[in-house]
C-alpha positions as CSV (number, residue, x, y, z in Angstrom):
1,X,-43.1,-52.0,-45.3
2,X,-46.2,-52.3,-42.8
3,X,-49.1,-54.2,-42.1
4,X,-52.7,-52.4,-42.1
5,X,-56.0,-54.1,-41.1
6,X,-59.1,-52.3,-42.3
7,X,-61.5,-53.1,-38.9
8,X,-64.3,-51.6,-40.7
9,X,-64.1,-53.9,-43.3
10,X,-63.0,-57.2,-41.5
11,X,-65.5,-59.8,-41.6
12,X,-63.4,-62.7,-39.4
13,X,-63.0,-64.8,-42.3
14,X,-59.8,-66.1,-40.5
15,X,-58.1,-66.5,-44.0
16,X,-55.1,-64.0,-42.8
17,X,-54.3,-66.6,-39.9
18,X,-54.3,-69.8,-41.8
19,X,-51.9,-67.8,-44.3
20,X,-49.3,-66.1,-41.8
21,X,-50.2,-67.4,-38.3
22,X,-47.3,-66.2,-36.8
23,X,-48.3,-62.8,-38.1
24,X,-52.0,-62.5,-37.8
25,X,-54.7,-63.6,-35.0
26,X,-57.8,-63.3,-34.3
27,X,-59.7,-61.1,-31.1
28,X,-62.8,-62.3,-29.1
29,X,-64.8,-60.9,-31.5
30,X,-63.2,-63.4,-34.0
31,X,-61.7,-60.1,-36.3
32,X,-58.3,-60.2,-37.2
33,X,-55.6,-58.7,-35.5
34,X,-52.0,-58.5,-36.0
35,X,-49.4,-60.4,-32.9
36,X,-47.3,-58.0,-30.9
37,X,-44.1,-56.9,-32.6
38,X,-45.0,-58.2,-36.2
39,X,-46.1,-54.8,-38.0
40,X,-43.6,-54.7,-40.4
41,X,-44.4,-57.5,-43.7
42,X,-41.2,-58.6,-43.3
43,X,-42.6,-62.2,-43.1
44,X,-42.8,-64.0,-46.2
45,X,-46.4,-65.6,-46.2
46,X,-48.2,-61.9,-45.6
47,X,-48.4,-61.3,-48.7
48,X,-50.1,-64.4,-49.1
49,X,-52.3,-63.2,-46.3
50,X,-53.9,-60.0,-47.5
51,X,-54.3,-61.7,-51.1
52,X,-56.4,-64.5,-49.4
53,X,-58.6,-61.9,-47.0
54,X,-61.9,-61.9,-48.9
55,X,-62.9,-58.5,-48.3
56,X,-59.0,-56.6,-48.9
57,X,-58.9,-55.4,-45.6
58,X,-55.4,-56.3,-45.0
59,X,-53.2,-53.8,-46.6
60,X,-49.1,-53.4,-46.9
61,X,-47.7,-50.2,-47.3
């Protein structure tokens, strides 16, 4: 399973990191982004993550 992050939807809501914040971050730009090595949805909470991003834009394949 993988991790996908829509960037043209993104609107920073930040919802992804206080769900899985040793999955996701956040760039400069304040969109999210996923931490190096943590593709895969291996982690429990990212489930919890894309269900809590306001605008779907985290998807798991």
């Amino acid at each position: 399973m993988r991790i996908s992050i829509d960037t043209d939807v993104c609107i920073g809501a930040g919802q992804c990191v206080l769900a899985a914040p040793k999955v996701f971050t956040q760039d400069d730009d304040g969109f999210s982004k996923l931490l190096p090595d943590h593709e895969d949805a291996a982690h429990p909470l990212v489930r919890e993550a894309a269900r809590a991003c306001p605008v779907q834009a985290i998807t798991i394949t």
